[in-house]
Steps between C-alpha positions, in 0.01 A plus 500: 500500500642204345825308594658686114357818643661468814819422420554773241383712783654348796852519282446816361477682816810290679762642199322833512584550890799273436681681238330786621737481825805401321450852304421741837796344606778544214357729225654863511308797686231249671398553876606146573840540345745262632268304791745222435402118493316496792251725364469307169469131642267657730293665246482161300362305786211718537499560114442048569234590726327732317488243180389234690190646730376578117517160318523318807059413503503476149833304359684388857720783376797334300603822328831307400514256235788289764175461748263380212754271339620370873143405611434350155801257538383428871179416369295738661454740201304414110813550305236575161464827739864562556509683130227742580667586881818539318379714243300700722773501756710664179240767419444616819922520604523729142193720616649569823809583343349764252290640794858543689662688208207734482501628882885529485505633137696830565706309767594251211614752216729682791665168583776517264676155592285264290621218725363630756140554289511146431510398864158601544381277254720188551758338673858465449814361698703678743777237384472361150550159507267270337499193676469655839247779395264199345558308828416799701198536298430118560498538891308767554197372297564163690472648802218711416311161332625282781391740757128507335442136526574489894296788505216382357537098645131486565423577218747284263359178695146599391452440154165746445674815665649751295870579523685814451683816655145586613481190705762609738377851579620807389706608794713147499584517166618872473676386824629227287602691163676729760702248672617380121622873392676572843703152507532438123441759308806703495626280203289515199210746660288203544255454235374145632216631241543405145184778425656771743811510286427426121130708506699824592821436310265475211327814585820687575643345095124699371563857745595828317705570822793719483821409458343153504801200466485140463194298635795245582357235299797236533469468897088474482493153470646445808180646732300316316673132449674531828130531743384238287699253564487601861143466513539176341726369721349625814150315373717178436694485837179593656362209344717245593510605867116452506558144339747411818280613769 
């Protein structure tokens, strides 16, 4: 499989069983009606885990364009391959989306709030406020990025070994992805994924769902600048620790 393959894979399966959860849990007549947060951040993690034990011995498993464009700043990814993660990262987040909407198509058209349809797909604050939703955007990615380069230490010190969410394991990074949603993301939903945010907003714009609403297109930028420049960040501070030791 090649790292392209993998990564459209890899991501396509974590928004399937991510979004996937997200809809048992709040989508009208399903059996998992109402499981609460603890049953979505849950279902994430292992939707994490899932992702990664695919693309994990083919691409390091990035499946989040923050991770590719983090290690590329650090220096331990080819940025001329960040496009084609990204892109793939993209492709696979929309597929997993579409593949959501088709197991809970009946549960979809009964769901008459479209706010509520849209949460499957994408994220949205609990608390509009801009500044604050961006900035809770910008620490969960940083954790998340920060997190990855302790993880993976070893590695980062030896230029010839591959880095990624694959690197750490499976288990430590679902482990991880759940620690993020249970502490931080009761604000924005925690996208800390620019791919798991704007691939299934765009495929929930395309859906002939019932009753369908806005895709919410003035608050998408915000999953997708603010995990950037958390990754970013993370990568840089990361940095210049390394350069004191």
């Amino acid at each position: 499989m090649s790292p392209f393959t993998a990564e459209f894979i890899g991501t396509m399966f974590l928004i399937l069983l991510g979004t996937g959860v997200v809809a048992n849990v709040i989508l009208k007549g399903t059996k998992g009606n109402a499981g609460g947060w603890m049953v979505i951040t849950t279902g994430w993690a292992l939707a994490v885990f899932v992702g990664v034990v695919i693309a994990g011995p083919y691409s390091t498993a990035h499946l989040n364009p923050a991770v590719s464009i983090g290690l590329a700043i650090a220096g331990k990814f080819d940025w001329a391959n960040v496009p084609a993660y990204v892109l793939a990262q993209l492709l696979g987040a929309m597929a997993g989306a579409f593949l959501t909407w088709l197991v809970y198509k009946d549960h979809f058209n009964t769901t008459a709030d479209p706010d509520t349809q849209l949460a499957v797909f994408s994220t949205s604050p609990a608390i509009r406020n801009v500044t604050f939703n961006l900035l809770s955007e910008i620490i969960g990615t940083f954790v998340l990025i920060f997190v990855v380069f302790y993880f993976t230490d070893a590695e980062i010190r030896n230029p010839k070994a591959p880095i990624g969410l694959g690197s750490l394991g499976a288990l430590p990074v679902a482990f991880l992805v759940w620690a993020i949603g249970l502490s931080l993301g009761g604000t924005t939903g925690y996208a800390i994924n620019p791919a798991r945010d704007l691939g299934p907003r765009i495929i929930h714009a395309l859906l002939p769902i019932k009753q369908k609403g806005s895709s919410n297109w003035k608050y998408a930028w915000i999953p997708v600048i603010g995990p950037t420049i958390g990754a970013v960040l993370a990568a840089l501070i990361y940095m210049l620790l390394e350069i004191k030791k």
